[in-house]
C-alpha positions as CSV (number, residue, x, y, z in Angstrom):
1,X,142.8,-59.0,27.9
2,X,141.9,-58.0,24.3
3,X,145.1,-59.8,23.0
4,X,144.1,-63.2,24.1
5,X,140.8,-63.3,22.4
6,X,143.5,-62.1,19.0
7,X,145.3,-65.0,20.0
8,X,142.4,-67.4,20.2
9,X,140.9,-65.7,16.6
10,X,144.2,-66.6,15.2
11,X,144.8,-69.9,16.6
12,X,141.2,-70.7,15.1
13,X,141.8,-69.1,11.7
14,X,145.0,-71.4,11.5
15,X,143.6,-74.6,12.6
16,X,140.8,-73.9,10.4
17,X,143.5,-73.5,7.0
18,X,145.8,-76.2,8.3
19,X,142.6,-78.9,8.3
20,X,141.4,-77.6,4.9
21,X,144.6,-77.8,3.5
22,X,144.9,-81.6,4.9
23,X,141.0,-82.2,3.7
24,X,141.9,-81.1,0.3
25,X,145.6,-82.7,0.0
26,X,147.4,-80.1,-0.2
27,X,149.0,-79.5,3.5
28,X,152.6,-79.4,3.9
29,X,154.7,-79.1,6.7
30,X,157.6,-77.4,5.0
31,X,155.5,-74.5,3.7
32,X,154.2,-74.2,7.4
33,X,157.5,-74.0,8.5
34,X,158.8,-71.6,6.2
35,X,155.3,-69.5,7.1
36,X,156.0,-69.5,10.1
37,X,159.9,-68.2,9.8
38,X,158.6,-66.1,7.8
39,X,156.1,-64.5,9.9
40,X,159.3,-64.2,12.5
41,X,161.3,-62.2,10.0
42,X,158.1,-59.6,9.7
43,X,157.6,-59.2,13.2
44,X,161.3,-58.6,13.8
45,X,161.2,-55.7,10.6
46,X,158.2,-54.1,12.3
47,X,159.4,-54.6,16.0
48,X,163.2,-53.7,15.2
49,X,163.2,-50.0,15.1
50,X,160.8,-50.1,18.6
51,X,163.8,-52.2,20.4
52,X,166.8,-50.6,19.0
53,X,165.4,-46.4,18.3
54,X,162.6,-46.5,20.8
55,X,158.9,-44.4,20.9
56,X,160.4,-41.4,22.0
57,X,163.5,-41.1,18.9
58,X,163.0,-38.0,16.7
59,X,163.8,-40.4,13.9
60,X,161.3,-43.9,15.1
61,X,158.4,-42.5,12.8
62,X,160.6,-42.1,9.6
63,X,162.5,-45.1,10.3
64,X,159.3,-47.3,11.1
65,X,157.5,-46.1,8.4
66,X,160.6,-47.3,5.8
67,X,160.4,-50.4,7.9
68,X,156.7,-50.9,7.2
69,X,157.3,-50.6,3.6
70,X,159.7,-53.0,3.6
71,X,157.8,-55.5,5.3
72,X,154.7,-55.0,3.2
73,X,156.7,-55.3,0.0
74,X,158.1,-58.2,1.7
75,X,155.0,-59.7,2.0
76,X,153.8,-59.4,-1.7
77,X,156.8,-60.9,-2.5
78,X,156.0,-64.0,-0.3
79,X,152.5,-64.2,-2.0
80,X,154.1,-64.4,-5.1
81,X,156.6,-66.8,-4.2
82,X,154.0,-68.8,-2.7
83,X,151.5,-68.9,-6.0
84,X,154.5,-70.9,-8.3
85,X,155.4,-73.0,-5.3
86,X,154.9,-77.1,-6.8
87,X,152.8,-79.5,-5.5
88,X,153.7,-83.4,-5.3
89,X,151.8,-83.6,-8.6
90,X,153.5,-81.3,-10.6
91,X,150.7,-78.5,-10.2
92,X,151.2,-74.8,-8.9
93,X,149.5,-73.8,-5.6
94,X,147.4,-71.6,-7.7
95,X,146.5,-74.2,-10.2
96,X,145.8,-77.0,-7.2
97,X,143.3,-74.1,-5.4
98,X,141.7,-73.3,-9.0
99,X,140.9,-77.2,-9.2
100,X,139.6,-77.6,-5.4
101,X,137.4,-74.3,-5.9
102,X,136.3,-76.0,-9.3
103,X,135.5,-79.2,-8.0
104,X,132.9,-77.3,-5.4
């Protein structure tokens, strides 16, 4: 039961970005795309060695700890990535959230 009210938390936190993003020009549905593959490609590096190894493997804690490294270096890589991404106008994502928190 606790997992649906996660869901509905989420779904809210999304729609909330998705129409700030759209208020302040800056939504794209590419980037949401490729968020959302790679959101996949972290669950499947975290829920891998579950499937394949199992709870009860004398190796699942080493190999899922190396796994959650993996996906958490992953993941500061995206942010990264994410920050030099262009906008239409030539700006950075960074640059285009400096301005909009500016403009405030």
């Amino acid at each position: 039961m606790f997992w649906i009210l996660f869901v509905l938390i989420q779904a809210t936190v999304i729609i909330s970005g998705i129409r700030q993003e759209q208020r302040a020009g800056l939504w794209s549905w590419s980037k949401f795309v490729f968020a959302l593959g790679f959101a996949a490609l972290e669950v499947i590096i975290l829920i891998g060695p579950i499937y394949f190894l199992g709870l009860q493997s004398p190796v699942f804690w080493p190999v899922f700890s190396v796994a959650a490294v993996v996906a958490a270096l992953n993941f500061i890589w995206m942010i990264i990535v994410a920050r030099r991404w262009k906008m239409p106008d030539g700006r950075t994502s960074l640059q285009a959230y400096r301005d909009e928190q500016e403009g405030k």
